[in-house]
Phi, psi and omega in degrees: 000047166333324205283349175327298182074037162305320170295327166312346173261131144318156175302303187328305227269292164011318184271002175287324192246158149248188183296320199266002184109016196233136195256109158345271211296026165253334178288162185293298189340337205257322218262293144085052172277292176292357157307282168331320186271336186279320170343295190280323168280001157282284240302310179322276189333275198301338136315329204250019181070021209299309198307322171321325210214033162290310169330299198291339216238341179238340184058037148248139124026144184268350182295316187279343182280333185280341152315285274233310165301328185282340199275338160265335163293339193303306197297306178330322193259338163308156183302139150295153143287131139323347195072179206284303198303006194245350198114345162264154171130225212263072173345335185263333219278147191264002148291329186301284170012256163302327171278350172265282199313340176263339175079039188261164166269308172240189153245074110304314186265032141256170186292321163258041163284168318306130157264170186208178186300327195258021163228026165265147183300124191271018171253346160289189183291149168299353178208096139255112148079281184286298178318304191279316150320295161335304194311287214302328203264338174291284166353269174291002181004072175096342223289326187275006190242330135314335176277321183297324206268339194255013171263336186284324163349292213231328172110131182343291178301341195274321188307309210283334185290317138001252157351299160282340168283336135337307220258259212317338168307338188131329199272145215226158178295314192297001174278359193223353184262155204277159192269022185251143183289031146359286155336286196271345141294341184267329158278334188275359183283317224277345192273339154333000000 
């Protein structure tokens, strides 16, 4: 898959996809946009004394407003991710994985992209590869596997270029990831 152009990306720019289709520099995590707002809103909040006057003035409790506070300095004080090919997402995932082992940038350049769960080897792991797409492609609901398929298309740069002009535009990965607890139906199948 040559036609791809990968040498047409800077390294930099590289750290923009990830392995499974899903483009880092549409995220807040990449982005560190609600990092920014929760700042400026502990400084506000948390100036203006609210848990002192939640009861009276919000009817909530001074324990969940003082919860609620900790939960945005907590955010306030978070790391950007770097994007995934940079070291950021998930240190296990076995798409990063499996696409380095193969010396792919994503699997747009393999050949059996998307794999899915029923074409996993069944002597491999049970959260292999095909498992942790299916998640991410529910998730993300198809968005990265449209994505995977307009790179086999158009070729990196043209994705990327796409792409960022999506993003100045306004558009952010949280406009597409679906609102069902995905994650966490999938782990708890797996602790099953």
């Amino acid at each position: 898959m040559d036609c791809l152009d990968r040498d047409k990306l800077r390294k930099e720019e590289t750290y923009l996809i990830a392995p499974c289709g899903i483009y880092c520099g549409a995220c807040d995590s990449f982005l560190g946009k609600s990092r920014d707002l929760a700042k400026e809103l502990y400084r506000i909040i948390n100036g203006f004394n609210i848990a002192d006057v939640a009861p009276f003035v919000l009817g909530v409790e001074q324990e969940n407003m003082k919860d609620f506070l900790n939960i945005l300095e907590q955010m306030s004080q978070a790391d950007k991710c770097p994007g995934c090919l940079a070291g950021g997402g998930n240190p296990n995932c076995l798409i990063r994985s499996c696409s380095e082992k193969q010396g792919f940038l994503t699997c747009a350049e393999c050949l059996k992209m998307p794999c899915n769960l029923s074409e996993q080897d069944s002597e491999s792991e049970s959260l292999g590869a095909p498992f942790f797409l299916e998640m991410i492609t529910q998730r993300y609901a198809n968005w990265n596997i449209e994505n995977l398929e307009r790179i086999r298309k158009a070729g990196y740069r043209q994705f990327v270029d796409e792409m960022q002009e999506k993003v100045k535009n306004g558009f952010l990965t949280s406009d597409i990831i679906s609102s069902e607890m995905v994650v966490t139906k999938a782990m708890e199948k797996v602790k099953a």
